[in-house]
ROROKE-169141 format. One record per atom (N, C-alpha, C, O, CB): x, y, z; residue in three letters. Coordinates in steps of 0.05 Angstrom, whole numbers, plus 5000, padded with zeros to 4 digits. Glycine has a CB too. Example, Ala and Ser with C-alpha at 12.3 -4.5 7.8 and 13.67 -1.06 7.14 Angstrom:
526448865156Ala;524649105156Ala;526449345156Ala;528549345169Ala;522649115181Ala;525749555142Ser;527349795143Ser;525850015157Ser;526850235161Ser;528249885114Ser;
//
This chain:
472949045053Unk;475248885060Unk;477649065064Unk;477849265049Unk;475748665038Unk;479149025078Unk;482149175091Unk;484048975077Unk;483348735075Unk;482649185130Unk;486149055068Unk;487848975056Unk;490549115055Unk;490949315041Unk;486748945036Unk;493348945077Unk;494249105089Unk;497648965073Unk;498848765079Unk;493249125124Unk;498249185052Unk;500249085036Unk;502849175051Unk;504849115039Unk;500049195005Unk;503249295071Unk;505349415078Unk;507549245085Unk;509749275073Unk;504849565095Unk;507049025110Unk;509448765098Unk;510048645078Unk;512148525079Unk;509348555105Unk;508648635057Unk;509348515039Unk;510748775020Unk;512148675002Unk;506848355029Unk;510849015019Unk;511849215007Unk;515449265029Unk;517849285024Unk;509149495008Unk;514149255048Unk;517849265064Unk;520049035051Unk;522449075045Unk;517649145105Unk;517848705047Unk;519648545035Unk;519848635011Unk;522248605016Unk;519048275036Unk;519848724991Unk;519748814973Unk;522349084973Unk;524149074956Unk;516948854971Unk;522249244988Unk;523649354990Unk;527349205000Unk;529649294997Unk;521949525005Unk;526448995008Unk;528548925026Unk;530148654997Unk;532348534998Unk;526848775066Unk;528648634981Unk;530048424964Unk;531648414946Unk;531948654939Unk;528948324954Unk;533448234930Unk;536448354917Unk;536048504895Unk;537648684891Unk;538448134908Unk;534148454880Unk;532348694860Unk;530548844871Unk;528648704879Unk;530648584838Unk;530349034874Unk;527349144888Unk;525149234869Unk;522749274874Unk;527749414906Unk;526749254846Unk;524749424827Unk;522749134812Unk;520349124808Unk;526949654798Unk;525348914807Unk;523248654800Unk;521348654817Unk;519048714809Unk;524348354800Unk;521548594842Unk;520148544868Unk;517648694863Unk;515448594860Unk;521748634895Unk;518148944862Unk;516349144849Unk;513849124840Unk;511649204846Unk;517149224831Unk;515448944814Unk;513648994786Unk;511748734800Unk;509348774798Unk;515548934747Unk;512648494814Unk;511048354805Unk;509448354834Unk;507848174841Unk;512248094792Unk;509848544848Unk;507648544880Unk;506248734861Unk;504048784868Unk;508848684922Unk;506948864840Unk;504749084828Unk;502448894812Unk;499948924815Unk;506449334802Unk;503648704796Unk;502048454788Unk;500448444808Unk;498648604811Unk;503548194784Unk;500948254825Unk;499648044845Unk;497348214858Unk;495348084865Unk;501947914869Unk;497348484863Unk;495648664870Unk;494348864858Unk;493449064869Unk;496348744882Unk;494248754826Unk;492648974807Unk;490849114813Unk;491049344806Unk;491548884788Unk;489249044824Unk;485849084829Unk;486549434845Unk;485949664841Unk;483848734858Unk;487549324856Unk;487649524883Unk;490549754880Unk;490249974891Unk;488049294915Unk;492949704866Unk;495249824867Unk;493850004840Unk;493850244842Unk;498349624864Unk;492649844811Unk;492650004788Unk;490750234795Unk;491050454783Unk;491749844763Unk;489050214811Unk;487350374816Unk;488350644834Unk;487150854834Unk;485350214828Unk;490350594846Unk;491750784862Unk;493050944852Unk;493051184854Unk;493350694877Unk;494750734832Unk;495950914812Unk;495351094792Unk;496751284782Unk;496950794801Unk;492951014785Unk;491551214758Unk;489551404776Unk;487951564766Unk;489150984728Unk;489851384804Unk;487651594825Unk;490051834818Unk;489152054821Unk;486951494871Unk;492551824809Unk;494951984815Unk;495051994783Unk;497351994774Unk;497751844835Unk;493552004769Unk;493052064735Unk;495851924718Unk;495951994694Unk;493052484730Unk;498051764727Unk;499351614723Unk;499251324714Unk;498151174731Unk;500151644738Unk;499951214692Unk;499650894685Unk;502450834694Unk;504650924688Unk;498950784649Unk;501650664710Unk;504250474721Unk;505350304706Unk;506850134716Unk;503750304743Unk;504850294679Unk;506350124649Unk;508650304638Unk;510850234628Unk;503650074618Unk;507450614642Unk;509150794630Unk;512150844641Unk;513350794663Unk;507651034631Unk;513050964615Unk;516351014630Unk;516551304647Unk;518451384661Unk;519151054602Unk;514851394644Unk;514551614677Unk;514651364701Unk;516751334713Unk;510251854681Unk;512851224705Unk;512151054719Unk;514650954733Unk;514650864756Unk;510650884704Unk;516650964718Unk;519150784722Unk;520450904746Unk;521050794767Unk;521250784694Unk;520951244739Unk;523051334749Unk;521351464779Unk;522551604795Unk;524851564725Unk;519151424783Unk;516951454806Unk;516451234824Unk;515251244845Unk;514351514796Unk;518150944808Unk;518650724827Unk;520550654843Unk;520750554865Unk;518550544819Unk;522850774819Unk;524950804826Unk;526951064853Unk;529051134865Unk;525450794801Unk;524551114848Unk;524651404876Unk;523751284891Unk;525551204906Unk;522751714876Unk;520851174900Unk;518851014917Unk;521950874935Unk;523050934956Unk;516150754895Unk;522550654915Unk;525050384925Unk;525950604942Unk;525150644965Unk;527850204898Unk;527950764928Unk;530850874951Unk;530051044964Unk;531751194972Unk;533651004941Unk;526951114972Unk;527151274982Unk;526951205019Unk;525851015029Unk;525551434968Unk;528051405031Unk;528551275063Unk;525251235076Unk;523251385076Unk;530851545087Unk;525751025085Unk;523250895104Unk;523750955135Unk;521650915148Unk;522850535101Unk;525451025150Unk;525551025165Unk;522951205183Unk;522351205207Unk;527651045163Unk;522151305168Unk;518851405185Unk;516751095187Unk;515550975205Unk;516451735158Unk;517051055167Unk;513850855164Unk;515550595185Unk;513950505201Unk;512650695116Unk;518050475187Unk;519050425200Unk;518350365238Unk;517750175252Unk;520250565189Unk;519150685240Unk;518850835264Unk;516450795269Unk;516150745293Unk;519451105264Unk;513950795252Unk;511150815254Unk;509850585266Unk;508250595285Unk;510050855230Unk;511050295250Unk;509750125247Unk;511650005279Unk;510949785286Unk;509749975215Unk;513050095291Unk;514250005315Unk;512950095336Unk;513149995358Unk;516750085318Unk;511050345327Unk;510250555356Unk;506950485360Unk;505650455380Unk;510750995348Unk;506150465332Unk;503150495331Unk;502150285327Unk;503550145312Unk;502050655312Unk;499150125338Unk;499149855318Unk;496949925301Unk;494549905306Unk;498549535334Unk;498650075270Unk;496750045252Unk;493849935251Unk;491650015255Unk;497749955238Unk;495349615241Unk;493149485238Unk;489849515254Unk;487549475246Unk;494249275241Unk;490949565274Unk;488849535300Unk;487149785300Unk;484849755307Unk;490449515332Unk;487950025293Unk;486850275283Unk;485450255264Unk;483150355264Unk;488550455277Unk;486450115239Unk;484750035219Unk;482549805212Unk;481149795192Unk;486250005205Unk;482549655230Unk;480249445249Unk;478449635255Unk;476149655246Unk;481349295280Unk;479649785272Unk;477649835287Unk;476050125277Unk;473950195287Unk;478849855316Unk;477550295252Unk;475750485237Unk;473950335218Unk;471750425212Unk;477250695223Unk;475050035204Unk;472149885198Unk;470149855208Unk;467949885198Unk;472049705195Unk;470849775233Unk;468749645250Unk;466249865258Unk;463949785260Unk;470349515278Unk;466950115262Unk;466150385274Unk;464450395237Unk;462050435237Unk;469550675288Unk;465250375222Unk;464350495203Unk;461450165188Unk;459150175177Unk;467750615182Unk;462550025192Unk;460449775188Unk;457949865207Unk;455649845200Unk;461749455198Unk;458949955235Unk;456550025251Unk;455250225250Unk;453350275265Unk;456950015272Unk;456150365233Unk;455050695229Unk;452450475203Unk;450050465208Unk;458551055209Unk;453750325179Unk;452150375166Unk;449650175169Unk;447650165154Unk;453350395145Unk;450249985195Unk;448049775201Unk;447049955210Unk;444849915200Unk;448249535217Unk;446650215228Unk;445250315249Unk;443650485219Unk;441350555221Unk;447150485280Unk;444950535199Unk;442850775178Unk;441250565160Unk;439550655145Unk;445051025152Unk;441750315160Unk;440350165140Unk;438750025150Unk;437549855136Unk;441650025124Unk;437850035189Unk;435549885210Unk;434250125200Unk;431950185207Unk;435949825251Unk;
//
């Protein structure tokens, strides 16, 4: 499954708290964010955690921005599923 948090992380970025906003798109997406986070040997409960979110928030977007205007992500990432579902139907005939 593809699971594409990045609008929902821009709103997040864009709201009158960002860091609440934060905490609770970090909730709503446990499964998949806690796992990201501890791939980076980090617990996202901790007060390291804090000041690594708090960098994340202010830090300038204007690339991913720029990105998501030029490239269509999503459609790249369709379509390396799709390439890769068919790789593994073609090894498991």
């Amino acid at each position: 499954m593809l699971v594409n948090l990045v609008p929902e992380f821009l709103t997040v970025l864009a709201a009158p708290d960002p860091t609440a906003a934060y905490h609770d798109y970090l909730e709503r997406h446990k499964p998949v964010l806690h796992a990201y986070w501890h791939n980076y040997v980090l617990d996202p409960s901790s007060s390291h955690a804090e000041r690594v979110i708090a960098a994340a928030l202010s830090a300038d977007r204007s690339d991913l921005t720029r990105l998501l205007e030029d490239v269509e992500v999503a459609v790249i990432a369709e379509d390396a599923l799709q390439r890769s579902l068919e790789r593994v139907e073609a090894d498991c005939a």
